[in-house]
N, C-alpha and C positions, 0 to 999 in steps of 0.2 A: 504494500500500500504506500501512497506517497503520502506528504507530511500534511496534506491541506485534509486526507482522510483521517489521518492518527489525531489531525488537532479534532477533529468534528466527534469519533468515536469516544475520546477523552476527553471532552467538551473544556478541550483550550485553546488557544491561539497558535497560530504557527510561529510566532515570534517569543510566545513563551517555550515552544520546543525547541526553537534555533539558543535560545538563552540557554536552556538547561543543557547543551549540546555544549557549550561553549564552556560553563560551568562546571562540566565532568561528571554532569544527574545522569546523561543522556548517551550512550556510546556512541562512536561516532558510526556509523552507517552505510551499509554499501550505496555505492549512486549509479545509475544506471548512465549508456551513453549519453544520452543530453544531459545531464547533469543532476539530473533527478533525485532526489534522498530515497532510498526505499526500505521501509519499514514494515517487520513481522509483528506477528501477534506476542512476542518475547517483549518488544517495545511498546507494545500497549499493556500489558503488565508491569512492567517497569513504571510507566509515566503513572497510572491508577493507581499504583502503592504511593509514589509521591506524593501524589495530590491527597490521598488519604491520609499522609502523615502529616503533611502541611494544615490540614486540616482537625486534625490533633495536637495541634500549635508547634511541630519541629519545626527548626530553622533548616533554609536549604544547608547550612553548615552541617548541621546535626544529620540530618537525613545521608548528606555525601560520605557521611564516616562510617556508616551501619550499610550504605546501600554493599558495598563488597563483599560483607559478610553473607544478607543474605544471599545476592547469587551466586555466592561459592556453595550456599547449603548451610552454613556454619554460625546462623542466628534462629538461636531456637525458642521456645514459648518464654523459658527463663528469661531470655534476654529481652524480649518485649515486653514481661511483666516487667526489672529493673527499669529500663526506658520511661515507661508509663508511668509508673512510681515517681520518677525523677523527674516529670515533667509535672503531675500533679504538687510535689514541691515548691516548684517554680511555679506556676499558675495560683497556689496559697500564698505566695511570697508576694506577687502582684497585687494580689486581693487586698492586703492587706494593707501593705502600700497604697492603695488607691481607696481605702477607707481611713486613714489616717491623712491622705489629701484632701477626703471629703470634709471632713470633720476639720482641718483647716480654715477652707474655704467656708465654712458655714461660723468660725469664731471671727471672722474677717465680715461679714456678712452682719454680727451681732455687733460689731466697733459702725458698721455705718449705720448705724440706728439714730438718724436724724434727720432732720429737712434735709431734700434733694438738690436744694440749692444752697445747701451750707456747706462752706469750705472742709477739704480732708486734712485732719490733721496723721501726717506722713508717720510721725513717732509713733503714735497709737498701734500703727498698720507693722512696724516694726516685730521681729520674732524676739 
């Protein structure tokens, strides 16, 4: 299959496949005589794990490091539970960080508690 079908069956862009090709997600590819990229069904596997790990918040960094493992066979359930744990981690970590921003934002919120056209005093707003 050529690339304009791998992007449609994996419903992504042909420019995010030539990215990920560039990036080292995507092997590089036989091409036929005109120039053509041509792509197996080993390649639409490939790209659908991606997109499914991306989508369980890995970084394409992250994703690059494990994708060798498993097409060699050598990433097994263990390793995806450890993965998943570590990214649940990171995802709490966030969480909480952006609930301690909130809770900023809303004591900054309780300091302008006056007319809307009363000057800000800068020091109040101060950490």
């Amino acid at each position: 299959m050529n690339i304009g079908e791998l992007a449609k069956k994996c419903e992504v862009s042909t420019d995010t496949i030539r990215y990920y090709e560039k990036e080292g997600l995507m092997h590089s590819v036989l091409r036929q005589d005109n120039g053509y990229r041509l792509y197996s069904e080993i390649d639409v596997a490939r790209l659908q794990f991606i997109r499914t790990a991306k989508k369980l918040g890995f970084t394409l960094s992250e994703i690059r490091l494990f994708l060798p493992e498993i097409q060699g066979g050598q990433f097994y359930k263990g390793d995806l539970e450890s993965k998943l744990k570590q990214k649940i981690i990171q995802i709490d970590k966030k969480v909480n960080d952006l609930q301690a921003l909130r809770l900023s934002i809303m004591d900054i919120f309780q300091l302008l508690k006056c007319g809307s056209d009363a000057p800000l005093n800068l020091n109040k707003l101060r950490d």
